[in-house]
C-alpha positions as CSV (number, residue, x, y, z in Angstrom):
1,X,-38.4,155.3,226.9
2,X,-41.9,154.8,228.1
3,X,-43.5,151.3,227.2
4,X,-45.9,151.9,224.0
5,X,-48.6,149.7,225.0
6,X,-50.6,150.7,228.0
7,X,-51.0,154.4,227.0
8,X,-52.5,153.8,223.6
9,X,-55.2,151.3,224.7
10,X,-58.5,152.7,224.2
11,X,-60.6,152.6,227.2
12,X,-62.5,149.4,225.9
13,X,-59.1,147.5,225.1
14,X,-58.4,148.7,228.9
15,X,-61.1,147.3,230.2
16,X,-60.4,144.1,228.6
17,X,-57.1,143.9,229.5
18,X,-58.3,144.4,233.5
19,X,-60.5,141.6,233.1
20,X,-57.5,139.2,232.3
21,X,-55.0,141.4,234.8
22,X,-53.2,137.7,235.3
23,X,-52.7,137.1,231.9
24,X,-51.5,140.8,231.3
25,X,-48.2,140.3,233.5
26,X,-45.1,138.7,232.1
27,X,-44.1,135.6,233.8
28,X,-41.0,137.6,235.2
29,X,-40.4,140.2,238.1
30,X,-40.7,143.2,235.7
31,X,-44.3,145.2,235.4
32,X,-44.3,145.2,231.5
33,X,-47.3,144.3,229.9
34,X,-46.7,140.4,228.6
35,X,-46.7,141.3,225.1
36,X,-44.1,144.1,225.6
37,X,-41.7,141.9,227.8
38,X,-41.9,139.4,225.1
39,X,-41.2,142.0,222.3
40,X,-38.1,143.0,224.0
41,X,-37.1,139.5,225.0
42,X,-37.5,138.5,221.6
43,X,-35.7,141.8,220.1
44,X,-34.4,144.0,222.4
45,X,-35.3,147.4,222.6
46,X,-35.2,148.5,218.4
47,X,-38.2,146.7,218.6
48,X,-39.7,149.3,220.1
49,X,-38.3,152.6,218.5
50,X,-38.8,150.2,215.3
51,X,-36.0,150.2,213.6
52,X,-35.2,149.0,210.0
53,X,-34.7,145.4,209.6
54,X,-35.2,144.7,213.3
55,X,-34.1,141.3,214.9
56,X,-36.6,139.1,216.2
57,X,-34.2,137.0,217.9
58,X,-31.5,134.1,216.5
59,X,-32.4,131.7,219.2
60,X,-33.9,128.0,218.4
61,X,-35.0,127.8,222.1
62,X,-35.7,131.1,223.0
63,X,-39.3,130.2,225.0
64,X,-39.6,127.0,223.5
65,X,-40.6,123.5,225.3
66,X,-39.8,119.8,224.9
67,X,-42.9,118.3,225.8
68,X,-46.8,118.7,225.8
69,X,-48.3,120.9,228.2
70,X,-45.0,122.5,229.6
71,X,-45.1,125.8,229.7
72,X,-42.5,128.2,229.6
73,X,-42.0,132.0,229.9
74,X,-42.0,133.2,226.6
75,X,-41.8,132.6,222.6
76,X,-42.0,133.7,221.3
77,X,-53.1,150.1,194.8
78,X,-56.5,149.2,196.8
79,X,-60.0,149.4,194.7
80,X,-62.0,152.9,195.1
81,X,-65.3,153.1,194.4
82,X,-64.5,153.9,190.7
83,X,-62.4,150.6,190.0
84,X,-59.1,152.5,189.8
85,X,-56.2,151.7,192.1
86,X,-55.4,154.4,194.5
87,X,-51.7,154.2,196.0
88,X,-49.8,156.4,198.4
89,X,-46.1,157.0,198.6
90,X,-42.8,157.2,196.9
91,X,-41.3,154.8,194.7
92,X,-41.4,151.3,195.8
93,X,-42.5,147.7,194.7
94,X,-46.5,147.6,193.0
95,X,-48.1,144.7,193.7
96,X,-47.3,141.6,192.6
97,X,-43.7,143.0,191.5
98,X,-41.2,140.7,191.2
99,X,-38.0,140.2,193.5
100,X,-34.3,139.8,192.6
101,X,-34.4,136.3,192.1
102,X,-37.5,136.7,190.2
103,X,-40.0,135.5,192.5
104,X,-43.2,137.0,193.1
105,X,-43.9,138.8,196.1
106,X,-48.0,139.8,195.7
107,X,-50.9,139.7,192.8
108,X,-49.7,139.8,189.6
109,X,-52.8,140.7,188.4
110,X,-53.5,144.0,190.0
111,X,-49.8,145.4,188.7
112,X,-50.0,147.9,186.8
113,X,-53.7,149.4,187.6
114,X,-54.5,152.9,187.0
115,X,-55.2,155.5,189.4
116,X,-53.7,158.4,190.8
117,X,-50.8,158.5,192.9
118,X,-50.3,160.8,195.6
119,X,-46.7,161.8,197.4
120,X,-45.7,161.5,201.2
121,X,-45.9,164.4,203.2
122,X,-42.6,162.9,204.8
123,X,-40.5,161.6,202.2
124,X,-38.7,159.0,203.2
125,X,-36.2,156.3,201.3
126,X,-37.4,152.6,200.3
127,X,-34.1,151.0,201.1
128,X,-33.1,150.1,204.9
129,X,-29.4,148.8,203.1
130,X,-26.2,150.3,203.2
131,X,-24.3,150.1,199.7
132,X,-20.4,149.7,199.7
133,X,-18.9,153.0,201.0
134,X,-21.8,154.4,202.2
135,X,-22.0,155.7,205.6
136,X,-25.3,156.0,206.2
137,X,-27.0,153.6,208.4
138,X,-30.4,151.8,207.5
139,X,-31.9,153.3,210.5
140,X,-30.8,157.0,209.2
141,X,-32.3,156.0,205.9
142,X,-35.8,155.3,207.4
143,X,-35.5,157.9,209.4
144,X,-38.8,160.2,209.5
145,X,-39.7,163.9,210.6
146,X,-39.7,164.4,214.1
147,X,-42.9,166.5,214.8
148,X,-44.5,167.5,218.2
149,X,-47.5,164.7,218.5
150,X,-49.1,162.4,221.3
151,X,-51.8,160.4,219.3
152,X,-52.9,159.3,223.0
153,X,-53.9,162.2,223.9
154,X,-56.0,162.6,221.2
155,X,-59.9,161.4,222.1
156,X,-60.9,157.8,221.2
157,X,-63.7,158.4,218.8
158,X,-65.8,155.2,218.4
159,X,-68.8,157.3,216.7
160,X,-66.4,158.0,213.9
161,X,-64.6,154.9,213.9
162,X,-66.7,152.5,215.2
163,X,-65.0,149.4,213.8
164,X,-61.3,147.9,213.5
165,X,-58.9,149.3,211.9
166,X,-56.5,147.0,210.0
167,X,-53.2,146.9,208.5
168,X,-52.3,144.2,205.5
169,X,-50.5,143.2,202.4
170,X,-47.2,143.9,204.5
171,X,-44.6,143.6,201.7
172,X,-41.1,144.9,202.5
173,X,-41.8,148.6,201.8
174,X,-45.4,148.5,201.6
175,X,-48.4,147.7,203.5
176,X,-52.5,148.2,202.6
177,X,-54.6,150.0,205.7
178,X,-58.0,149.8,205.6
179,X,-61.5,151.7,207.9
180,X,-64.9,152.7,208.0
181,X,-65.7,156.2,208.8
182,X,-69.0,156.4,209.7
183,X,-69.7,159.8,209.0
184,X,-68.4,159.6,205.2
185,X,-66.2,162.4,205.6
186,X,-62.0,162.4,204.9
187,X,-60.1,162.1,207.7
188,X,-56.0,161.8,208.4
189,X,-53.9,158.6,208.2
190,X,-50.9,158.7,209.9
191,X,-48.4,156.5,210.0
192,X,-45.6,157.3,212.4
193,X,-42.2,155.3,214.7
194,X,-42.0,156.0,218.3
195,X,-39.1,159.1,219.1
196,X,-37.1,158.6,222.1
197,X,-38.8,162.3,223.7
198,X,-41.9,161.7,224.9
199,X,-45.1,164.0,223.1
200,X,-43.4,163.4,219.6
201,X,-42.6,161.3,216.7
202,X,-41.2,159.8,213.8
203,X,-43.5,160.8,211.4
204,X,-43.4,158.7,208.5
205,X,-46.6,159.0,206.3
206,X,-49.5,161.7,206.7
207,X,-52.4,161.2,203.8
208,X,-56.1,161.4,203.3
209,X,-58.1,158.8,203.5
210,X,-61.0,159.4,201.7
211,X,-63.8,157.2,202.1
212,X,-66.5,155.7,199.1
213,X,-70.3,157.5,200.2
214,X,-71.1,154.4,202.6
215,X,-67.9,155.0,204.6
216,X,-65.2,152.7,203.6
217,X,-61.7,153.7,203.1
218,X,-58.7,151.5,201.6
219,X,-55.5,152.7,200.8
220,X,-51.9,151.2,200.0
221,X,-49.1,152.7,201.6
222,X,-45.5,152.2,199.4
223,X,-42.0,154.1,200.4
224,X,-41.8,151.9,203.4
225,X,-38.5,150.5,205.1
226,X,-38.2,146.8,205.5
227,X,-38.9,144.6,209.0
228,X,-39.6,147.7,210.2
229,X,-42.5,148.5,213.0
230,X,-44.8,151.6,212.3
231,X,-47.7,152.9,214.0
232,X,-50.8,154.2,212.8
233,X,-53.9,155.5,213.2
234,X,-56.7,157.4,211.5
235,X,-57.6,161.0,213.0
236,X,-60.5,163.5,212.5
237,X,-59.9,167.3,212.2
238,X,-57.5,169.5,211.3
239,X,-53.8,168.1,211.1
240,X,-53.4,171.3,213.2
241,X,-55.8,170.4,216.1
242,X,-57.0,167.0,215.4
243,X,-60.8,166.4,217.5
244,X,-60.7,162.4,217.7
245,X,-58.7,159.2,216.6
246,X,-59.6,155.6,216.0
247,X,-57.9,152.7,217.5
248,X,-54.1,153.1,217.2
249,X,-52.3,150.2,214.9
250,X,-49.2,148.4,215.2
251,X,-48.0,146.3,211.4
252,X,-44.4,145.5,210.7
253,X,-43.4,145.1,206.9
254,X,-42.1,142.1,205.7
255,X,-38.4,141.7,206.5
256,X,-35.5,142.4,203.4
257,X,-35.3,139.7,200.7
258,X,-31.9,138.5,202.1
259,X,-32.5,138.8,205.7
260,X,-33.0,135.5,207.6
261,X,-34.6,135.5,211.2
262,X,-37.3,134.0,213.2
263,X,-41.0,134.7,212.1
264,X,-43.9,134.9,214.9
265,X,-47.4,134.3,213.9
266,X,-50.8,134.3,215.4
267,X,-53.7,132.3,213.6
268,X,-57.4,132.1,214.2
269,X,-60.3,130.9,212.3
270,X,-64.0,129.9,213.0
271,X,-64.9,133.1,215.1
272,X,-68.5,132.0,215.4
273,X,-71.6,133.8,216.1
274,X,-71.3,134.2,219.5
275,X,-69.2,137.5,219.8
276,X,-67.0,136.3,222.5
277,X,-63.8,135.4,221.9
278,X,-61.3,135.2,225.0
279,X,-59.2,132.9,222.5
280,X,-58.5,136.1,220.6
281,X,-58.0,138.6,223.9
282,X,-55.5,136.0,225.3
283,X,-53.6,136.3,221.7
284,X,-53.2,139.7,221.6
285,X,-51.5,139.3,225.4
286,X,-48.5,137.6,223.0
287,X,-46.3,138.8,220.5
288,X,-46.3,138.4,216.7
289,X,-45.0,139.8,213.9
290,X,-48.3,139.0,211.6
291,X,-51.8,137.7,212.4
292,X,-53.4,135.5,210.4
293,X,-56.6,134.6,209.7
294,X,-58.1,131.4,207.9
295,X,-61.6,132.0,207.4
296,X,-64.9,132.5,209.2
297,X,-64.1,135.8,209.8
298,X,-67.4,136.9,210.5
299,X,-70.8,133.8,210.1
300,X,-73.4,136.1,207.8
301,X,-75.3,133.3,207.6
302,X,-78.5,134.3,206.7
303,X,-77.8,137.3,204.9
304,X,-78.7,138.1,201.2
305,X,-78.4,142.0,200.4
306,X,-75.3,144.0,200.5
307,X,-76.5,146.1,203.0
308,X,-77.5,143.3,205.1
309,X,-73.8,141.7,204.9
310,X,-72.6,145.1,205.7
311,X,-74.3,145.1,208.9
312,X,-73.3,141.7,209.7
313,X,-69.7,142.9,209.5
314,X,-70.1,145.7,211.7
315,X,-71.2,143.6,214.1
316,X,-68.3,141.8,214.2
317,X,-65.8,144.4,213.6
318,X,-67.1,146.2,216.7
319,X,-66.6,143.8,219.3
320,X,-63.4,144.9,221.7
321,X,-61.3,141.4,221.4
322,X,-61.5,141.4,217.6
323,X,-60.3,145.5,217.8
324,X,-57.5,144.7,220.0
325,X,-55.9,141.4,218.2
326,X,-56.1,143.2,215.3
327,X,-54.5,146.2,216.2
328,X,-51.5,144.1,217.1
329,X,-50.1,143.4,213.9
330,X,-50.5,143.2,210.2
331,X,-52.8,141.0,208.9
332,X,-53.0,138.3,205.6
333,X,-56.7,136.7,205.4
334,X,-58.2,133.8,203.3
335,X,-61.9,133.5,203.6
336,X,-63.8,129.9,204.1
337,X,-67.8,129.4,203.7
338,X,-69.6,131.5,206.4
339,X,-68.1,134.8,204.7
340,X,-70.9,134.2,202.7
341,X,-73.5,131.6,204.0
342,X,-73.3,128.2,205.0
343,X,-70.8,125.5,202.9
344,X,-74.1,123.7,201.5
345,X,-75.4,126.8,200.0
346,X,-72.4,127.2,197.5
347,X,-72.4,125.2,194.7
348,X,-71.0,127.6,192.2
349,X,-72.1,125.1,189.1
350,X,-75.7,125.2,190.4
351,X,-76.4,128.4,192.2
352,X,-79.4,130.3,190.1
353,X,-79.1,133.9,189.1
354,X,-80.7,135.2,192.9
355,X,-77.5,133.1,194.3
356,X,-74.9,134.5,192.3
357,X,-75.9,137.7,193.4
358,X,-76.1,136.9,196.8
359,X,-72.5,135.7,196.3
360,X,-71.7,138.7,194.8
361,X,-72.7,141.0,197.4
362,X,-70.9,139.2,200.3
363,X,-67.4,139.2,198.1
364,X,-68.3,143.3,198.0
365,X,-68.7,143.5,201.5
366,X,-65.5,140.9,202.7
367,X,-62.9,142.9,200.3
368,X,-64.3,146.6,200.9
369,X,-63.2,146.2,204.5
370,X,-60.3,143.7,204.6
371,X,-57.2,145.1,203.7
372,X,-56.3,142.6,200.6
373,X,-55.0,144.3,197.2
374,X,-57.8,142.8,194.6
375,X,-60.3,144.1,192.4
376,X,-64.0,143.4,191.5
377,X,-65.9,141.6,190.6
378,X,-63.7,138.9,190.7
379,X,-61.5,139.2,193.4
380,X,-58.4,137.0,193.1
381,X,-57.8,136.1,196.5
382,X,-54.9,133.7,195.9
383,X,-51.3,135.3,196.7
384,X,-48.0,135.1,198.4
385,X,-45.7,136.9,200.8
386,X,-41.8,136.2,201.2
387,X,-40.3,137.3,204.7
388,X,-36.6,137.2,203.6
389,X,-35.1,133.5,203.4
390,X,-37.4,132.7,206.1
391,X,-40.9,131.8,204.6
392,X,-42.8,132.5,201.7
393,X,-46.7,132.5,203.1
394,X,-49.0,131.2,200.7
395,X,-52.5,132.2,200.3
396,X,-55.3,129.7,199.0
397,X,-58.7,130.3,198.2
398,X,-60.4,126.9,198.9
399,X,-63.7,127.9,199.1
400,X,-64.8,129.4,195.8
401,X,-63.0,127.3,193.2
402,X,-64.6,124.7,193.3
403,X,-66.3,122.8,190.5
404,X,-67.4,119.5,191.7
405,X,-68.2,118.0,188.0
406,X,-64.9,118.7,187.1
407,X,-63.4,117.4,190.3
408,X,-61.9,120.7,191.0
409,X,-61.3,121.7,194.6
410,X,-58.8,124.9,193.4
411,X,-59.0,125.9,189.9
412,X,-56.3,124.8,187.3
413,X,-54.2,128.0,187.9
414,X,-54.6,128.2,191.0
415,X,-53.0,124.8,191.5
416,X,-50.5,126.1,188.8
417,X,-49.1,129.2,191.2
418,X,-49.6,126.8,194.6
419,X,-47.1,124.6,192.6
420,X,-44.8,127.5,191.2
421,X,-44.4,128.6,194.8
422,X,-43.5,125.7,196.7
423,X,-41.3,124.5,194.3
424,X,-39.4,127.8,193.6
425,X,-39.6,129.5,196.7
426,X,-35.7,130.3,197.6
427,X,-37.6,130.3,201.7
428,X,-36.4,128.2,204.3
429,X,-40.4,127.4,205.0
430,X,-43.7,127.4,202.8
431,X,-45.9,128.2,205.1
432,X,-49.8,127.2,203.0
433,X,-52.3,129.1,204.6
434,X,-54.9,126.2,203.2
435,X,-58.3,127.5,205.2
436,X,-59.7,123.7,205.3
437,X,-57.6,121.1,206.1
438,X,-55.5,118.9,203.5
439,X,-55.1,116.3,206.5
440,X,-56.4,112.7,206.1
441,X,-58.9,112.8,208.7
442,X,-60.1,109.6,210.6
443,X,-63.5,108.9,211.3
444,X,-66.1,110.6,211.9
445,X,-65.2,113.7,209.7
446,X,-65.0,111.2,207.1
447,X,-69.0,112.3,206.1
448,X,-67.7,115.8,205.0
449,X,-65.6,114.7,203.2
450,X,-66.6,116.1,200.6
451,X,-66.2,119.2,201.7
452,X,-62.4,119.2,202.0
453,X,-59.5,117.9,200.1
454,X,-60.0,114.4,200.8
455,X,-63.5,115.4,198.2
456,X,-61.2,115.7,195.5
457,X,-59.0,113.4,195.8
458,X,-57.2,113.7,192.6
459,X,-56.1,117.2,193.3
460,X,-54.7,116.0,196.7
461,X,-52.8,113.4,195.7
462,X,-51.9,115.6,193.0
463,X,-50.6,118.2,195.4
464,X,-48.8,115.5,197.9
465,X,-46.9,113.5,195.3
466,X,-45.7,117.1,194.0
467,X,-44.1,117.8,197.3
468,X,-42.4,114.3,197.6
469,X,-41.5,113.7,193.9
470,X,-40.1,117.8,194.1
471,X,-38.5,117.0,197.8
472,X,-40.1,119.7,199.1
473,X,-39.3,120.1,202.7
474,X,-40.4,122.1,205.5
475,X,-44.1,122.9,203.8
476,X,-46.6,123.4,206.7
477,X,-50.2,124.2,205.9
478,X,-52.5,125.9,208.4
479,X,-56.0,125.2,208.4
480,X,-59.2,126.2,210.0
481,X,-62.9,125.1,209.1
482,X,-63.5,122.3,211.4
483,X,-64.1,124.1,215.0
484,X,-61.0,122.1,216.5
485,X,-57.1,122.6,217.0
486,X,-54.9,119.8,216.2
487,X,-51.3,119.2,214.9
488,X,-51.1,116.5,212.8
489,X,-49.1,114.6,210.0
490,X,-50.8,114.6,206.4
491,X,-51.1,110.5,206.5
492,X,-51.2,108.4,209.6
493,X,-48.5,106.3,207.9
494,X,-46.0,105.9,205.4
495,X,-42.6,107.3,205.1
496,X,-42.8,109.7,202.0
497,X,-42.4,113.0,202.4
498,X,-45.8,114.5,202.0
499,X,-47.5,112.2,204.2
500,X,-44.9,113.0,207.0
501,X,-45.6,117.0,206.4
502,X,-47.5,118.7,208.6
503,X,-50.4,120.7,209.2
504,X,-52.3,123.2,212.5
505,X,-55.4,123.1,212.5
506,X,-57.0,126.3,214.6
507,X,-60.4,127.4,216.3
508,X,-60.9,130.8,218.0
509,X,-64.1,130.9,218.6
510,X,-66.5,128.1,217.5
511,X,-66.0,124.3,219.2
512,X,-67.0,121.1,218.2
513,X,-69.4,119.0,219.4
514,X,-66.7,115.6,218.6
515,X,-65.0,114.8,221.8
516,X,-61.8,114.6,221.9
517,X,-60.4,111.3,220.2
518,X,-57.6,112.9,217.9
519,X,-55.1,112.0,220.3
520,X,-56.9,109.0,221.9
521,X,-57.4,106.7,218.4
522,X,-54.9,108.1,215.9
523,X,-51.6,108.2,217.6
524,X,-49.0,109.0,215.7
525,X,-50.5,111.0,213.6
526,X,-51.7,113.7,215.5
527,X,-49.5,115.4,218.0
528,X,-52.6,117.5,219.5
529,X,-56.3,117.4,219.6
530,X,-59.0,119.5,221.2
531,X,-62.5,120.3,220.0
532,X,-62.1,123.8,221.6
533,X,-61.0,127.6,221.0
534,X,-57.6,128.4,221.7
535,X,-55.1,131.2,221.1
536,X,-52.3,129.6,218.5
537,X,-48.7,131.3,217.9
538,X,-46.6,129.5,215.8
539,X,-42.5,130.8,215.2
540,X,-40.9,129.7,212.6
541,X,-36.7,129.1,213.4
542,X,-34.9,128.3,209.9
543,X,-31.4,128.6,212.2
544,X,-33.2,125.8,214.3
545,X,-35.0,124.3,211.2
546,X,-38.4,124.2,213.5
547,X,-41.7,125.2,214.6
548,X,-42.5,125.9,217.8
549,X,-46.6,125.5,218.6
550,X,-48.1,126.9,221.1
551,X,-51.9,126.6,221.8
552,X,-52.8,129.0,224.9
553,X,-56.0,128.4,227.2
554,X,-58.3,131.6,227.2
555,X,-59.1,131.3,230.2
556,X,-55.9,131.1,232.6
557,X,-53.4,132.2,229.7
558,X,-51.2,128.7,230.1
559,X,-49.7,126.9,227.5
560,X,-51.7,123.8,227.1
561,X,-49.4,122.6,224.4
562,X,-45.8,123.7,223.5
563,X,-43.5,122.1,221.1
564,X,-40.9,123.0,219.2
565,X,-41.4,120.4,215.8
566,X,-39.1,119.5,213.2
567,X,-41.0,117.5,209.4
568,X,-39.0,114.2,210.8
């Protein structure tokens, strides 16, 4: 079967990826792509036809290192413009449903919403399991329509679809797209599995995607198989004779509730303003089963109107290295300051009228074009993901809680459902996607302080002695905010549990002016320290009970830190 990558690269992701030819190659004798050697190194070929419940691998070591700076070859219903909830598919979990054991997979509070539901135009099971006596493979069970189509050959169109396209809320039958359409008019989403004949597919899902009057287009996509890999892509025309496509999409849903297996991810935060980010193009080089991001998604600093924070999106959603890593894999988000403006500018308890409308428009604009399942004007952005036994990812909003006079960094049920997770998660990992870091940072951060969770101290400690009292283990928070990359431990000393967990800190794009003294002055407690951008994949090994951590240089591609970790 023909490798699925290089074909379905749009001319700018081409481009690109000629630029950084080096980094492209595997570090083996075969020409795949890096990303696809590492795919099948990591799962074989399923990976690529996409098959139900797909390994990832059962290997603790499998492109893992001992020691800094060794490298190695390889690790590896959405709101309309009415308010109503608009879902596509056949019967599978809503949001925020609840799992087997009883724990909660999404947002509880947009169960339930109304809205019309529309059917598949392929209709295809919700269950990649095989009951007792039943013959039928998962794989059969997934299976889709094979139909005569070559989405490559179909023109790029980057009038149509001038920004990225994204994939989100993977679940393990269900998954939220989201685009803008610039021209306002329905177009086709398809969602489709590779078919072993070249010029046709597994088609999966065909719907409309019918955008609000200013272009935007969201839908949630249920009747899905788990830990599967699906295509898709958004097309203009008839279905017959389609004239142009946007970007194609790769997501994988969430593996089965039972299933146990490694977990790749890919985390970025603090784009910056400068739209170039070679920290994200050498990312999407490696492979991941889900991209996060931690906030500073896009700095629209500076803007106040909704049309103005609109165009500050585009901006960013245009540029070619922000397309491609995107395209890679699904995607779960928290937001930090510069989604709106500038951290100082956000006192919730004192803004003035003017303020909270400014607020107001930028929450508009961050959750009509991210692919997150939450409704105005609101927008409960705190949430959770399970990927089998292997991790639970936790979402936190940090950023607009807050209620200094109360000494409230996350509000009271906020801190509720971070400790409802982490104490009755059945994962092997909590994996706390915490946007600014929990860490006890030495000096100099220690003047902005106050704008972490060292400013509200009582909530910290509050959420430290839970873990230890609760023996939590294996809790890793993820962080961005500060422009640097570090791995650290919570505490630089003492031997309770909570101090000894640990936390990544990323930067994609922004850098710090600090030098780099992490290391230098506050051995042992961070592992890693640089004030600038670098690509970060992280895989999660419950067999292994570790983390490996890998921090890539943009520029040459090379591990300059790779570590496989343990809580100890």
């Amino acid at each position: 079967m023909a490798a699925p990558r290089e074909s379905a690269r749009a001319p700018e992701e081409r481009e690109m990826a000629e630029r950084r030819d080096d980094l492209s190659k595997p570090r083996t004798t075969t020409d795949l792509p890096r990303r696809d050697f590492l795919r099948l190194s990591l799962g074989g070929a399923a990976l690529l036809a996409g098959c139900g419940d797909d390994e990832i691998g059962d290997s603790a070591s499998a492109g893992t290192s001992g020691s800094t700076g060794e490298t190695t070859g390889g690790s590896g219903g959405a709101s309309t413009s009415n308010g109503t909830s608009e879902t596509s598919g056949g019967a599978s979990e809503s949001a925020g449903s609840t799992t087997g054991d009883g724990t909660s997979t999404g947002d509880p509070s947009t169960s339930g919403s109304s809205g019309d539901t529309s059917t598949t135009a392929v209709d295809t099971a919700t269950s990649g399991t095989t009951t007792e006596g039943d013959t039928t493979t998962g794989d059969e069970l997934c299976a889709g329509e094979v139909i005569a189509f070559d989405p490559e050959a179909i023109p790029l169109d980057d009038e149509t679809f001038p920004l990225a396209v994204m994939a989100g809320e993977m679940k393990p039958t269900s998954i939220m797209v989201t685009v803008f359409i610039a021209d306002g008019a329905p177009k086709t989403l398809r969602i489709w599995r590779k078919s072993q004949e070249d010029g046709f597919v597994e088609l999966i899902h065909e719907a409309p995607m019918i955008p609000t009057p200013e272009g935007y287009a969201k839908l949630a996509v249920e009747g899905l198989c788990p830990g599967t890999w699906y295509y898709y892509g958004f097309f203009a025309g008839d279905p017959d004779a389609f004239t142009g496509r946007s970007i194609i999409g790769e997501v994988r849903t969430a593996i089965a509730d039972d299933a146990l297996e490694t977990l790749t991810i890919a985390m970025t935060a603090c784009n910056g303003s400068s739209l170039d980010w070679p920290a994200l193009e050498v990312t999407a080089d490696e492979y991941y089963d889900v991209f996060i991001h931690l906030g500073d998604m896009a700095y629209n600093d500076g803007a106040e109107t909704l049309e103005e924070y609109r165009a500050s999106w585009k901006k960013y959603l245009s540029v070619a290295g922000f397309k491609l890593a995107y395209a890679r894999a699904g995607l779960y988000a928290t937001w930090d300051d510069h989604e709106i403006d500038d951290n100082s500018n956000f006192d919730r308890e004192t803004m003035d009228p003017q303020e909270l409308q400014r607020r107001q428009n930028a929450m508009d604009a961050y959750f009509e074009l991210v692919p997150i399942d939450a409704e105005g004007p609101n927008y409960r952005l705190w949430r959770s993901f399970r990927w089998g036994m292997t991790a639970e990812i936790i979402v936190l909003d940090c950023r607009y809680e807050r209620r200094p006079s109360q000494k409230l960094y996350i509000s009271a049920l906020q801190m509720m459902f971070l400790k409802d997770r982490l104490l009755n998660s059945p994962c092997h990992f909590k994996i706390v996607m915490n946007s600014v870091p929990i860490t006890n940072m030495p000096l100099p951060w220690d003047i902005a302080a106050n704008d972490r969770w060292e400013g509200y101290p009582g909530q910290r400690k509050e959420v430290m002695d839970f873990i230890t009292q609760n023996d939590i283990t294996n809790v890793w928070f993820l962080s961005g905010d500060f422009h640097v990359c570090f791995v650290s431990r919570l505490e630089p000393s003492g031997s309770a549990l909570a101090n000894r967990t640990r936390e990544i800190a990323v930067t994609g794009g922004n850098e710090n002016p600090i030098p780099e003294i992490l290391t230098q002055l506050n051995q042992p407690q961070f592992d890693y320290g640089t004030h600038k951008a670098r690509g970060c994949v992280l895989t999660f090994d419950p067999m292994a009970d570790a983390v490996n951590v890998r921090f890539i240089d943009p520029q040459s591609g090379v591990d300059l830190y790779n570590k496989s970790l343990t809580q100890a």
